[in-house]
C-alpha positions in Angstrom: -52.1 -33.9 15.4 -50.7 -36.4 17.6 -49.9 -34.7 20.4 -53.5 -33.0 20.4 -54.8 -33.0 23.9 -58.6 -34.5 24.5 -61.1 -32.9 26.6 -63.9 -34.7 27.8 -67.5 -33.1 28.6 -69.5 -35.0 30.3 -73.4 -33.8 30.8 -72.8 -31.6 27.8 -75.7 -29.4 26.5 -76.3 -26.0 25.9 -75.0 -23.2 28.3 -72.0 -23.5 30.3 -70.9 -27.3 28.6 -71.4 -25.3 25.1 -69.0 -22.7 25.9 -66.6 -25.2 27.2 -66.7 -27.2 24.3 -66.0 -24.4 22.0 -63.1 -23.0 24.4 -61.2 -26.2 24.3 -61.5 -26.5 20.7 -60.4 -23.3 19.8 -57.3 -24.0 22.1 -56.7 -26.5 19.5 -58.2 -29.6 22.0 -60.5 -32.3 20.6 -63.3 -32.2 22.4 -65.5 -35.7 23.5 -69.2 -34.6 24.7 -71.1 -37.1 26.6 -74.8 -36.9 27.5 -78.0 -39.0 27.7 -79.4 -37.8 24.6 -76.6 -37.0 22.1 -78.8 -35.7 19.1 -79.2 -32.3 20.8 -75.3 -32.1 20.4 -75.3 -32.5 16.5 -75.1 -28.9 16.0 -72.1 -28.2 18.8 -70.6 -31.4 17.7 -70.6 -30.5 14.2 -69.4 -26.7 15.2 -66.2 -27.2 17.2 -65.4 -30.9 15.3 -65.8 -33.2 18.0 -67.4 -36.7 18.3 -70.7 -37.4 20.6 -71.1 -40.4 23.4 -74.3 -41.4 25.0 -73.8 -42.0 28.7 -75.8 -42.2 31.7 -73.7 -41.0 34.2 -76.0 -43.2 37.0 -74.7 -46.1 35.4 -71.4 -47.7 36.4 -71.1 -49.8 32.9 -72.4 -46.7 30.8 -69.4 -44.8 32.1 -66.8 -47.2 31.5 -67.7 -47.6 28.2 -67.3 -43.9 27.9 -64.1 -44.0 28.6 -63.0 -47.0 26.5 -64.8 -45.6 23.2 -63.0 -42.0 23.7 -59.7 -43.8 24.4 -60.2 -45.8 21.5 -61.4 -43.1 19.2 -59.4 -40.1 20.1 -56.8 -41.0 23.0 -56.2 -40.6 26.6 -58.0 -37.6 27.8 -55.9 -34.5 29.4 -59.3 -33.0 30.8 -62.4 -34.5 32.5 -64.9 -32.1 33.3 -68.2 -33.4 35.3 -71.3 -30.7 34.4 -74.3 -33.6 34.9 -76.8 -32.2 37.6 -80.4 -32.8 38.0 -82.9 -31.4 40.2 -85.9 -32.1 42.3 -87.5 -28.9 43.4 -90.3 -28.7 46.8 -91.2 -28.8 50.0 -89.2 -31.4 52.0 -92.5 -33.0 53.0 -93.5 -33.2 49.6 -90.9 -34.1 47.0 -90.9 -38.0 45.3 -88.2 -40.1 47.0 -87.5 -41.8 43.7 -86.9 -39.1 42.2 -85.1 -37.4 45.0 -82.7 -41.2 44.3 -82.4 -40.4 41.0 -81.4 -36.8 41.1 -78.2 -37.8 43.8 -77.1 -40.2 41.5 -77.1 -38.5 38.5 -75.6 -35.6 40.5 -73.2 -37.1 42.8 -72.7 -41.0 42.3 -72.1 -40.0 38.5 -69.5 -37.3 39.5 -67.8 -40.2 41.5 -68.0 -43.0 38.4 -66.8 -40.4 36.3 -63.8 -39.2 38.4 -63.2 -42.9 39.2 -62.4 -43.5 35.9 -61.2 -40.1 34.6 -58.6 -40.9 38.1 -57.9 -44.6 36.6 -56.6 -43.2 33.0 -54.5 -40.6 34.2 -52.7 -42.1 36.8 -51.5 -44.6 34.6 -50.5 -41.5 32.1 -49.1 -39.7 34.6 -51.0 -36.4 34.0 -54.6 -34.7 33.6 -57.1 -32.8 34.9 -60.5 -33.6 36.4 -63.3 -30.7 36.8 -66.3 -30.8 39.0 -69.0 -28.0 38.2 -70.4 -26.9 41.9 -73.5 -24.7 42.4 -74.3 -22.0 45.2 -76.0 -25.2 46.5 -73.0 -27.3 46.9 -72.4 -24.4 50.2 -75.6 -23.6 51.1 -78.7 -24.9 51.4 -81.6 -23.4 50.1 -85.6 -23.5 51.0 -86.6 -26.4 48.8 -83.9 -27.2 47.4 -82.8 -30.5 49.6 -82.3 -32.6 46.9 -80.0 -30.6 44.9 -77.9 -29.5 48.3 -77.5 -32.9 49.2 -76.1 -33.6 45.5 -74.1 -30.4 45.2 -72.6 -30.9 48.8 -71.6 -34.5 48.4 -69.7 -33.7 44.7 -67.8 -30.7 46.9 -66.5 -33.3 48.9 -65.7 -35.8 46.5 -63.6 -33.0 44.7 -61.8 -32.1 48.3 -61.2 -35.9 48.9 -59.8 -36.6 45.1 -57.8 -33.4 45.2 -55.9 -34.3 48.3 -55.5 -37.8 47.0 -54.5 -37.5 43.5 -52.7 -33.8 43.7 -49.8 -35.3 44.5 -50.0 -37.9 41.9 -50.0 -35.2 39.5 -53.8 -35.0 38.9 -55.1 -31.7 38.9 -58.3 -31.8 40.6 -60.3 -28.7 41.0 -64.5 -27.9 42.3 -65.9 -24.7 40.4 -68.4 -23.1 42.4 -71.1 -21.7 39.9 -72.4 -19.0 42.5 -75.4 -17.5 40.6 -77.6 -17.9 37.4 -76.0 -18.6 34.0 -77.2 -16.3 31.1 -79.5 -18.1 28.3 -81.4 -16.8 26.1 -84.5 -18.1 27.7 -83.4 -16.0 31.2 -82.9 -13.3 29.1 -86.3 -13.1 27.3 -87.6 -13.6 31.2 -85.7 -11.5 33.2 -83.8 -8.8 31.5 -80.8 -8.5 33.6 -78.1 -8.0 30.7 -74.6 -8.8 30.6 -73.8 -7.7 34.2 -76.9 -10.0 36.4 -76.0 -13.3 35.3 -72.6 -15.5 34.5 -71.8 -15.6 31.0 -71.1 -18.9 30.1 -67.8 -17.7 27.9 -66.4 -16.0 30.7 -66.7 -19.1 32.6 -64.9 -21.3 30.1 -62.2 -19.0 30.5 -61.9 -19.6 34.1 -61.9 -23.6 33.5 -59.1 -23.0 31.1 -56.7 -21.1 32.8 -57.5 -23.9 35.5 -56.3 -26.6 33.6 -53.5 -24.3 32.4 -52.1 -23.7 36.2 -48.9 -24.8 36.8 -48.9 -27.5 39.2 -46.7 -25.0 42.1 -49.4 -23.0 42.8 -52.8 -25.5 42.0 -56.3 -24.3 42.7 -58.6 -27.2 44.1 -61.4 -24.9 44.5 -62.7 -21.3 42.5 -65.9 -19.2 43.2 -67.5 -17.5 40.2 -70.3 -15.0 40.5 -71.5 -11.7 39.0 -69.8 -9.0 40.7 -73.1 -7.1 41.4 -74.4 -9.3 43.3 -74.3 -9.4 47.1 -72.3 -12.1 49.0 
């Protein structure tokens, strides 16, 4: 329909981006999912009707195109969400520095790129929303775990610094702090914990929607999720 809003996921995969993509769908949004390797995505692609888009979100070029072939194809997206991360776990004296380079920019400088240019489209429209998916990391620093704090901590700021920037230009801006683990059937068949030790990825997509859904008199720039059994 034309006035069918777009939702763009960008480091889709299974999990969280799964979830999100099928949440927006069944809000009646068409749904763009972006990631390195996009034939992992044929079967959510296929399930919630939406189109794939290779990008590398380390890659200035890769990311404008992006955003020209989903304009082109579908429209002006409504909602950006950023949910690329990669990590580099070890000892600080230890871990590769090229692939400590690597994981920032995938994490962080493609988190920029991507806002950059989810910024540039709406501000000409007038309108949207741009997501950031944070990490327990992105406020605290764990034991071996540099390279993904330093990621995580710089995309907290870049949401802070957009939201204060664009929220007055009508650009919703908002950093979701994912404080725990996210349920999978893999953590499952490891762990055990049920329903109540982890995140569930649904509930989460809930959260993101009523996000975008806020009315702009009482915006959020920042939400904490986490299991409520867990300790602070």
């Amino acid at each position: 329909m034309a006035d069918q809003q777009i939702a763009v996921i960008v480091g889709a995969g299974a999990g969280l981006s799964a979830s999100l993509a099928r949440k927006f769908s069944g809000e009646g949004m068409k749904v763009a999912l972006a990631a390195r390797d996009t034939a992992k995505l044929a079967d959510l692609v296929a399930e919630v009707d939406g189109q794939a888009y290779t990008c590398d979100t380390a890659d200035p070029a890769s990311v404008q195109a992006l955003f020209s072939s989903v304009i082109a194809d579908l429209g002006v997206p409504e909602v950006v969400v950023f949910n690329a991360s990669r990590r580099v776990r070890g000892e600080i004296t230890e871990i590769d520095p090229d692939e400590v380079r690597e994981a920032i920019l995938t994490t962080c400088y493609g988190g920029f790129l991507v806002g950059q240019e989810a910024a540039k489209v709406m501000l000409l429209a007038g309108h949207g929303t741009i997501m950031f998916t944070g990490a327990s990391a992105g406020v605290k620093g764990f034991p071996k775990s540099a390279t993904f704090a330093m990621g995580k901590f710089g995309l907290r700021g870049l949401a802070q610094s957009m939201a204060r920037e664009l929220h007055p230009q009508n650009i919703h801006v908002v950093h979701v702090v994912v404080d725990g683990g996210i349920r999978s059937e893999e953590r499952d068949r490891i762990d055990g914990r049920g329903d109540d030790g982890w995140l569930l990825p649904d509930a989460i997509a809930d959260t993101y929607y009523h996000l975008h859904m806020q009315h702009r008199s009482s915006w959020s720039w920042e939400i904490e999720v986490r299991p409520w059994t867990e300790g602070f």
